[in-house]
C-alpha positions as CSV (number, residue, x, y, z in Angstrom):
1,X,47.1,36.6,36.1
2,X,43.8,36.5,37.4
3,X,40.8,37.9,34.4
4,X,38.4,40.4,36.8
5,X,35.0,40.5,34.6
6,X,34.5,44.6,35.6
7,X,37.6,45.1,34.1
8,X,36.9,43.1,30.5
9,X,33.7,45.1,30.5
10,X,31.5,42.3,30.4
11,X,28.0,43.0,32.2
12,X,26.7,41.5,35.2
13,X,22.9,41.6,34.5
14,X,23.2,38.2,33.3
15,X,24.7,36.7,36.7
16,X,21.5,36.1,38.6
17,X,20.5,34.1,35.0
18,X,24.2,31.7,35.6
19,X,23.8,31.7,39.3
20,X,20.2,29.8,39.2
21,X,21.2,27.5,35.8
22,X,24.5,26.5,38.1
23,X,22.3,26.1,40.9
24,X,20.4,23.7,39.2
25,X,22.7,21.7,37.3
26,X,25.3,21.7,39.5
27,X,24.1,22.0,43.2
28,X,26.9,25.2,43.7
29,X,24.7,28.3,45.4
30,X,26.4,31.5,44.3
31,X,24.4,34.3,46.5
32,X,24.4,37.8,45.0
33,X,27.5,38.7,47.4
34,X,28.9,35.8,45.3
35,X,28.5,37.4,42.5
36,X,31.7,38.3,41.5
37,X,33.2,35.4,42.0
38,X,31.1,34.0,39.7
39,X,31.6,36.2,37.3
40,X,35.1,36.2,37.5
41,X,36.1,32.5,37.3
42,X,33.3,32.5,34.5
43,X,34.7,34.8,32.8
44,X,37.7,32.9,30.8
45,X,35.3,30.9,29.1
46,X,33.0,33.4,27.9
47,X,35.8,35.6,26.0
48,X,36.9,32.2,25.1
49,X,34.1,31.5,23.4
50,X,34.5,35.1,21.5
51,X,31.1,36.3,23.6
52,X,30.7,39.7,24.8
53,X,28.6,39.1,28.1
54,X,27.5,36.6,30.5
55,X,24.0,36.5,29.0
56,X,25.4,35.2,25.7
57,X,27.2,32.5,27.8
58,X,24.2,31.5,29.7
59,X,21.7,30.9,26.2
60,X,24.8,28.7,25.6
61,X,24.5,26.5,28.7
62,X,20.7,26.7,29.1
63,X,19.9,25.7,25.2
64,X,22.8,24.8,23.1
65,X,22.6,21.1,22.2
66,X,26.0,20.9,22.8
67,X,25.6,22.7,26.0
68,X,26.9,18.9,27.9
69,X,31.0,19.8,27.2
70,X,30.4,23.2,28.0
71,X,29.0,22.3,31.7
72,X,32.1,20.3,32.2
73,X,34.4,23.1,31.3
74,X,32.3,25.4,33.9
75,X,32.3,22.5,36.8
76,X,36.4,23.0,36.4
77,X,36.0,26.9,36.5
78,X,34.3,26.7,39.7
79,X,36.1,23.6,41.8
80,X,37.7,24.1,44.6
81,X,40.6,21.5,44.9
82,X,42.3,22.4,47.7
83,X,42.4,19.6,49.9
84,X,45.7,17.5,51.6
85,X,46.6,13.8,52.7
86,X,45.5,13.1,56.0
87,X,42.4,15.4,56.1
88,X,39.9,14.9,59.5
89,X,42.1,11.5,59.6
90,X,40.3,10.8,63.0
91,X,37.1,9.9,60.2
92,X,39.0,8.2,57.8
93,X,40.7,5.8,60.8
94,X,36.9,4.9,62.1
95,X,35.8,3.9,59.0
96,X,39.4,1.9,59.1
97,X,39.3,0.5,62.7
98,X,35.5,0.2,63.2
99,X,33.1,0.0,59.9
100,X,35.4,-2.1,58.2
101,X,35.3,-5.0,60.4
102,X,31.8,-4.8,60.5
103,X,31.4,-5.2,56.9
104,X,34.2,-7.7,56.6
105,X,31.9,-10.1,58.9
106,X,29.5,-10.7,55.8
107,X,32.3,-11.6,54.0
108,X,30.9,-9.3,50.8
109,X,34.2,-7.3,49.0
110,X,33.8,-4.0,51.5
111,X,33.4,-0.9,49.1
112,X,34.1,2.9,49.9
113,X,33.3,5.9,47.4
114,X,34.6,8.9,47.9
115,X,33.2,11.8,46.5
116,X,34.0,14.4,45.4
117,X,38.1,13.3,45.5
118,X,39.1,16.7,44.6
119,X,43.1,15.5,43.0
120,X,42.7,11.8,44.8
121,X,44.3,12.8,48.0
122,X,41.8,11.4,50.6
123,X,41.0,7.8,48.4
124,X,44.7,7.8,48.6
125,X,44.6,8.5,52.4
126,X,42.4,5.5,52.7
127,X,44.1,3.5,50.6
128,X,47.5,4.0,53.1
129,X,45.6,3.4,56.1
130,X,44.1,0.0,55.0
131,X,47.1,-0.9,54.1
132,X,49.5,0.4,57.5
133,X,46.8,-1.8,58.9
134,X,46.7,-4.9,56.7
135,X,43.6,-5.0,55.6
136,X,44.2,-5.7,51.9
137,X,45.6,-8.8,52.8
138,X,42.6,-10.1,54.6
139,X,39.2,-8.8,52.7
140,X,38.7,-7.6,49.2
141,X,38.1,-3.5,49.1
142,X,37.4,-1.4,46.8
143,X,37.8,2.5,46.9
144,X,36.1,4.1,43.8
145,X,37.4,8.0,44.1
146,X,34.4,10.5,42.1
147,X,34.7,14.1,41.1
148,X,32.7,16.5,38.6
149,X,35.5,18.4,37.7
150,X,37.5,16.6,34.7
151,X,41.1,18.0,35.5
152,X,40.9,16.9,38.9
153,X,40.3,13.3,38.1
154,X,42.9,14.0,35.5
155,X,45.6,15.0,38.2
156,X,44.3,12.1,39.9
157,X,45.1,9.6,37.8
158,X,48.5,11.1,36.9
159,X,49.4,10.4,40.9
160,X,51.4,13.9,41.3
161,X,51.2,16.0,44.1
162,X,52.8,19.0,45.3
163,X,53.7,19.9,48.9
164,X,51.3,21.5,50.0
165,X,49.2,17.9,49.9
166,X,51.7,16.8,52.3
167,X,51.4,18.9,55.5
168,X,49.4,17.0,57.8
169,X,50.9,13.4,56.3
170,X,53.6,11.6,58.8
171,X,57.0,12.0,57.6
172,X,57.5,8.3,57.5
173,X,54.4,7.6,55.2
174,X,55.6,10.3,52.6
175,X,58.8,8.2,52.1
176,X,57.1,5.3,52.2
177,X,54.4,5.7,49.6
178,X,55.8,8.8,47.8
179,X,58.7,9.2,45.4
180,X,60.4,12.6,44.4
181,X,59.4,14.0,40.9
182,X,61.1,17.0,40.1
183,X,58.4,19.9,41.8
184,X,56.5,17.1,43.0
185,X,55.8,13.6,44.3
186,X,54.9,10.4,42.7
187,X,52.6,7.9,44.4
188,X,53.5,4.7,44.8
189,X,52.5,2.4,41.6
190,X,51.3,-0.4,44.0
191,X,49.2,2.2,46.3
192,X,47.4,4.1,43.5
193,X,46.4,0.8,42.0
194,X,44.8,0.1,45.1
195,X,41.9,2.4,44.1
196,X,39.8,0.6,41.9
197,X,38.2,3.5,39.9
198,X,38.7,7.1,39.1
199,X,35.1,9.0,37.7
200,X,33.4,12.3,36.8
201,X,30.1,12.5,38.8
202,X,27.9,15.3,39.5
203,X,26.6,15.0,42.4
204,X,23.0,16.3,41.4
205,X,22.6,13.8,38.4
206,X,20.8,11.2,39.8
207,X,21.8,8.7,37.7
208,X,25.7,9.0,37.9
209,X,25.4,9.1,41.8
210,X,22.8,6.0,41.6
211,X,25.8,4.1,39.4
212,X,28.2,4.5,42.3
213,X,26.6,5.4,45.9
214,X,25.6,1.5,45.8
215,X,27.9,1.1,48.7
216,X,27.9,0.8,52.2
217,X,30.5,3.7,52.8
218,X,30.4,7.2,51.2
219,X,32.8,9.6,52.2
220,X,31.5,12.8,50.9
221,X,32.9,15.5,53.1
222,X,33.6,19.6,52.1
223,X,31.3,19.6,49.6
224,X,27.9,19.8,51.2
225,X,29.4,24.1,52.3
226,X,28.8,25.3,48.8
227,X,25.1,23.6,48.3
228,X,21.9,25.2,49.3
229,X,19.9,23.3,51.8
230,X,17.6,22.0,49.0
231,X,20.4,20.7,47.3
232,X,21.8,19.0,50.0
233,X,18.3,17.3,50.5
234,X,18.1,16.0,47.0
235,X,21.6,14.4,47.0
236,X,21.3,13.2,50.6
237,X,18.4,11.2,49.7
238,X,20.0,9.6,46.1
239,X,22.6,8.3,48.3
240,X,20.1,6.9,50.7
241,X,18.1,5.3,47.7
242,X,21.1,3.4,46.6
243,X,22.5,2.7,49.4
244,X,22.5,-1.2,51.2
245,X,19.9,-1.3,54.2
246,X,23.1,-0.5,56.9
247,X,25.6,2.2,55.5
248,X,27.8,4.8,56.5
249,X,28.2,8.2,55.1
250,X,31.0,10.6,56.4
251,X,30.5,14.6,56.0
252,X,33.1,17.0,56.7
253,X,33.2,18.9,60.8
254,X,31.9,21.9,58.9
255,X,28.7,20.4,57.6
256,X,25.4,18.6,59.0
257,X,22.4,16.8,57.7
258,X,20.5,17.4,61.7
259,X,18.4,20.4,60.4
260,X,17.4,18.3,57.3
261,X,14.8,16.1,56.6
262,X,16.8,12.6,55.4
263,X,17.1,8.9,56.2
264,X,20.7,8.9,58.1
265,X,21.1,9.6,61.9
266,X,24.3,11.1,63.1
267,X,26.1,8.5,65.8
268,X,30.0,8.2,67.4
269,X,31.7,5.6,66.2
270,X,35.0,5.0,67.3
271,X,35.9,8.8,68.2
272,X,34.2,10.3,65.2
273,X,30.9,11.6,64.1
274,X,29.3,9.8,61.1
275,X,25.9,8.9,59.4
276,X,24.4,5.9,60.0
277,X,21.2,4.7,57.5
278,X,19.7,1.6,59.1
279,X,16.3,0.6,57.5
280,X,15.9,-1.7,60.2
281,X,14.7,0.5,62.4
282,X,12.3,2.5,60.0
């Protein structure tokens, strides 16, 4: 059962205080109509910690020393996970069919981070189409799947998925790459070594997204919904420093970078809509 803050009594003065240090540290923008939601998925892990209002928990997160573990256990609190196999699949298959090729001609390993990977479902999604379409056979590729929230990297990594993942995969590549498991399905062994890496990132440290946006694809899509403009800015243009010269980032239909100020230009390629950073033509 759901814990409602109004009805544990704790006081919501404290919430514009949480709502600016999660801003900050975490890129999330929680708008006072937002507010209670806050407040309640906060609220666990203040009466957890034996506190008796949000202002106690936010003097823990702005100036505990320890504060680090604490920020971990709030990016869990407020991740949304919900994603499936096969997501926007016209995306995935361009980057498949059409930016893959192009990066295979330089003969470099072809690398793909995607970020954040919520339970693993869409590094996995890639992972099945390169290999429907025999790719790992013929280039070396890397998928690095990245999330901030622990216990989604940890279901990741365990490979277990319930049904709902599975409502806009094909029959056929269900029983192909998944095995019953009681409630749920196992991935294939051989398909979920196919992703080279499993990591917690947030997204507005710059130096865990510098360690792994050095890649010519980043497929960072349904995240962007939940950031404020100016958050959106500063990661845009982390990924852009890291980068190679020529590289591809994919955003989900909701979201758009055209009423920002960054270095990647939105083009069709191959049916889709991505963005393309080319510093040749700066």
């Amino acid at each position: 059962m759901a814990l409602h803050a109004e009805s544990l009594g704790l006081s919501s003065s404290a919430l514009p205080l949480l709502a600016a240090a999660v801003h900050e540290r975490l890129g999330l923008l929680y708008e006072p109509s937002r507010f209670d939601s806050l407040a309640d998925r906060l609220a666990p892990l203040v009466l957890e910690r034996g506190f008796e209002s949000f202002l106690d928990y936010y003097y823990l997160l702005k100036y505990d020393a320890a504060s680090a573990a604490e920020w971990l256990r709030v990016m869990d609190a407020l991740s949304v996970t919900e994603t499936y196999f096969w997501r926007e699949i016209d995306q995935l298959r361009a980057i498949v069919q059409h930016i893959v090729p192009r990066l295979a001609a330089a003969r470099d390993p072809v690398r793909i981070w995607s970020v954040p990977c919520a339970n693993g479902e869409e590094p996995l999604t890639l992972a099945m189409l390169f290999e429907e379409a025999g790719w790992f056979d013929r280039v070396p590729i890397e998928i690095h799947g990245s999330d901030a929230s622990e216990a989604a990297i940890a279901r990741a990594r365990a490979g277990r998925y319930r049904e709902r993942a599975f409502r806009s995969l094909p029959t056929a590549l269900r029983a192909r790459y998944f095995t019953p498991c009681g409630d749920t399905w196992a991935v294939d062994p051989d398909l979920h070594r196919r992703i080279t890496s499993w990591s917690v990132v947030n997204l507005m440290c710059d130096r865990e997204v510098d360690e792994r946006a050095r890649v010519p694809v980043i497929v960072c899509r349904n995240v962007f919904i939940y950031f404020s403009p100016a958050s959106v800015e500063r990661v845009a243009a982390a990924f852009a420093r890291a980068m190679p010269p020529r590289a591809y980032l994919c955003l989900g239909a909701s979201e758009s970078l055209l009423k920002l100020r960054t270095a990647f230009e939105l083009q069709e390629v191959g049916g889709a809509f991505v963005y393309v950073k080319d510093d040749r033509n700066v």
